[in-house]
C-alpha positions in Angstrom: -106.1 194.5 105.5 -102.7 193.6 103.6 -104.8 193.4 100.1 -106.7 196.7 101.4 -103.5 198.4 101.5 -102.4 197.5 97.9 -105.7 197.9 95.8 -106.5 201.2 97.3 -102.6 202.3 96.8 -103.1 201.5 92.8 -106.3 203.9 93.1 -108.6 201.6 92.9 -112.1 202.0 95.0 -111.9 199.0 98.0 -114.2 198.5 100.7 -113.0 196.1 103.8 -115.6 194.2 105.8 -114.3 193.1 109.4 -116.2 191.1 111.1 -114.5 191.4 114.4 -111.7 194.4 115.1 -109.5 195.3 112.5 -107.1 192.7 111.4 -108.4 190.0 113.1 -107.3 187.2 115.2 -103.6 188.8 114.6 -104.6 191.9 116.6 -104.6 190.2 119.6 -101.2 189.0 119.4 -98.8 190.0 122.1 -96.0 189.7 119.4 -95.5 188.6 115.8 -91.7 188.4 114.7 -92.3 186.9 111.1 -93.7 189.5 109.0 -91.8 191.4 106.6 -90.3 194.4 107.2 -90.2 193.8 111.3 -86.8 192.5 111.8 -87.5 193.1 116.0 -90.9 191.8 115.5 -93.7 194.0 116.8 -97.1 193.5 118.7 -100.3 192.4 116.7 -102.1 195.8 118.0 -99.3 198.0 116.5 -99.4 195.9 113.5 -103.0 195.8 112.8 -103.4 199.7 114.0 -100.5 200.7 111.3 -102.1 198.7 108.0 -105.5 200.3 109.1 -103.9 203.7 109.1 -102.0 202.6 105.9 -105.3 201.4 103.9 -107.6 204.4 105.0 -104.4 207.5 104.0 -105.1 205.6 100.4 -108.7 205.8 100.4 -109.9 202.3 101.5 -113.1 202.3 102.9 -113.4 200.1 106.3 -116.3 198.5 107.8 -116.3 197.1 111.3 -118.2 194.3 112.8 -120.4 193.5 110.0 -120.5 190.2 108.2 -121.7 189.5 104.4 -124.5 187.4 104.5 -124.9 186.6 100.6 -122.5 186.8 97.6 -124.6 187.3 94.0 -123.2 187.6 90.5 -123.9 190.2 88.6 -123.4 191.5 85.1 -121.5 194.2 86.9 -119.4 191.7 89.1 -120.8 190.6 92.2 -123.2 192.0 95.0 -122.5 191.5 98.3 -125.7 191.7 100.8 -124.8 192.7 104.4 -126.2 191.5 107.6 -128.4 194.4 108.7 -129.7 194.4 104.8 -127.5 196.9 102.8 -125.8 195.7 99.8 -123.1 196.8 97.5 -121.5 195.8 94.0 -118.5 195.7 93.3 -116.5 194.0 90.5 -114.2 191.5 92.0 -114.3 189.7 95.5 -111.6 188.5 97.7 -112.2 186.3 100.3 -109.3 186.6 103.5 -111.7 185.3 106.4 -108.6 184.3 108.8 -109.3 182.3 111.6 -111.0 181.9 114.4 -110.8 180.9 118.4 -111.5 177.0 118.9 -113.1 176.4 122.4 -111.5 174.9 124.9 -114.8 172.7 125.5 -114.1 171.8 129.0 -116.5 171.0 131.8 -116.5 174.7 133.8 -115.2 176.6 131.3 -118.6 178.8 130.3 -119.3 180.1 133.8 -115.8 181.2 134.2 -115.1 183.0 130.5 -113.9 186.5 131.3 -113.5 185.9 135.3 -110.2 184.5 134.4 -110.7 182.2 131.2 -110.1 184.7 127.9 -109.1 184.0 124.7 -105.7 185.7 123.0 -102.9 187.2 125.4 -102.9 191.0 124.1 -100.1 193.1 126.1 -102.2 195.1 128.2 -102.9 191.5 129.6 -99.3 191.4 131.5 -100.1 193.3 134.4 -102.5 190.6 135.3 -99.8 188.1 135.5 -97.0 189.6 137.8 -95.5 186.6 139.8 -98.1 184.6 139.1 -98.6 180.9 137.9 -100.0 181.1 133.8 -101.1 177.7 131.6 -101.3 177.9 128.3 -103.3 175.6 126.3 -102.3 174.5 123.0 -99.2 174.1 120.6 -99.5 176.8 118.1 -97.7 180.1 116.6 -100.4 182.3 119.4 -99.3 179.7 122.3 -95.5 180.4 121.6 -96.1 184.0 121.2 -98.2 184.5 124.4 -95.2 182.6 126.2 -92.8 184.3 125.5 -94.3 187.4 126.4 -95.8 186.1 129.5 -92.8 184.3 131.1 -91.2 188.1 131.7 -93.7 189.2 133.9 -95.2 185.5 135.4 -93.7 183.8 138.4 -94.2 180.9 136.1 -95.5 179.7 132.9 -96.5 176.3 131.6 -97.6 175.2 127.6 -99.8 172.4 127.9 -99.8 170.9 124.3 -102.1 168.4 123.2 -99.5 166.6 121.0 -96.4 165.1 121.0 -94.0 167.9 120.9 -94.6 171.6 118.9 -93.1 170.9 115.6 -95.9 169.8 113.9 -98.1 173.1 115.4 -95.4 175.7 116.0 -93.0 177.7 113.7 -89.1 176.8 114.2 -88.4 180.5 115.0 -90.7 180.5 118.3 -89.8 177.1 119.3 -86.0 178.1 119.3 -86.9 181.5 120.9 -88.3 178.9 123.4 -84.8 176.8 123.4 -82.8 179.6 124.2 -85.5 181.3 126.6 -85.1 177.9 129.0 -81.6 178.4 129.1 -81.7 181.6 130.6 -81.8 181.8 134.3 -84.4 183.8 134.7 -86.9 182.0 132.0 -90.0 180.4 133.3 -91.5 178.9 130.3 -91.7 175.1 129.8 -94.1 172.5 127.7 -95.7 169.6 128.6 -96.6 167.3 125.8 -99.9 164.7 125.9 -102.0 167.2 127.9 -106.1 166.9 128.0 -108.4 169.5 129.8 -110.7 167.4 131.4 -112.2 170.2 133.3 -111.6 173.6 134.9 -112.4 174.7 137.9 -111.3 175.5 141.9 -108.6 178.1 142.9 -108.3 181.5 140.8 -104.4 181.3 140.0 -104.0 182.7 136.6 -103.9 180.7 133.7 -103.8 181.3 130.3 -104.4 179.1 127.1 -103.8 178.9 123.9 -105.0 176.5 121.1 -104.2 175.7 117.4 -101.9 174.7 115.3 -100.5 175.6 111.9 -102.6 174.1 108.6 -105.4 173.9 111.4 -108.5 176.0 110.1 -109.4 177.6 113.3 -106.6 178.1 115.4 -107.8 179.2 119.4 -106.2 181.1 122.0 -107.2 180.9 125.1 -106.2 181.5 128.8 -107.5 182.2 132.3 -107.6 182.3 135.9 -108.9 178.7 136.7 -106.2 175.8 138.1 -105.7 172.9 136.2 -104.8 171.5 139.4 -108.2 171.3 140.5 -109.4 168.7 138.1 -107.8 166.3 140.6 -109.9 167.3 143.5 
């Protein structure tokens, strides 16, 4: 979307391909505080819902939900064949394809996706979560953000983190915002290192998850209403 912005802004003819929503995984962020120009940070939605207004006032052509299949040379440049058939040229190429969820791959998991297992933690999610107990799987940049945000409106909310600790997955800023958060009176947030999902199942007490880490290639959020507690029983 970023590159959309400045190639249609020099006047030049640019055509984005989405394959999901506009601006990707980063739309579903509850809030992103590292981005330029944000200095109180600012939630993935807004984000992703201004660069699309940005790119389109300049020109910039935006497809949705479509995926290029096949990338040719050409003597003009390069034609890119879409999935559906159509095809278009254009002269030069540039490849952003982001990331994607990583599944959670536990035993239960399929039969409870969207009846209380979901990937990202948007903000319309936190009315969902009012006094209520929320896990969040995984160490990465999505799992900080999603707690922070969630630990205002949970009764209580726990990272589960694969690892040994978040410095290797998380950004320093999140991982002091979670420093100072447990120092607070009211915070709720906490992580617990050397976690495994062996299974989900059993109660509906909401939980959300997260997964992925930095310099990982697909980088997964995920979270839910199914009880880690129940893989004991």
């Amino acid at each position: 979307m970023a590159a959309g912005v400045y190639g249609s802004s020099e006047g030049l003819r640019v055509l984005i391909v989405e394959h999901c929503a506009a601006g990707g995984q980063a739309g579903t962020s509850s809030r992103i505080e590292n981005y330029l120009g944000f200095p109180e940070g600012i939630s993935g939605e807004d984000l992703t819902g201004r660069g699309f207004k940005q790119a389109t006032r300049f020109g910039a052509e935006v497809a949705l939900t479509r995926s290029v299949e096949k990338l040719t040379p050409s003597s003009e440049g390069y034609v890119c064949e879409f999935d559906g058939g159509q095809s278009v040229s254009a002269r030069a190429v540039l490849l952003a394809t982001g990331v994607d969820w990583r599944l959670l791959q536990a035993k239960g998991e399929e039969r409870l996706l969207g009846r209380g297992i979901f990937y990202g933690a948007a903000r319309q999610e936190a009315t969902n979560v009012v006094g209520k107990k929320v896990f969040i799987v995984g160490g990465g940049n999505s799992a900080g953000q999603a707690a922070m945000f969630l630990s205002s409106y949970a009764a209580e909310v726990k990272v589960l983190v694969r690892g040994e600790g978040l410095k290797l997955s998380m950004s320093q800023y999140l991982i002091d915002h979670k420093a100072a958060d447990r120092a607070k009176v009211n915070s709720t947030a906490w992580a617990e290192a050397n976690w495994v999902t062996p299974f989900v199942g059993g109660p509906f007490k909401p939980c959300f998850g997260l997964s992925g880490g930095r310099g990982i290639p697909h980088v997964g959020a995920r979270y839910g209403l199914a009880s880690p507690e129940a893989a004991g029983s």
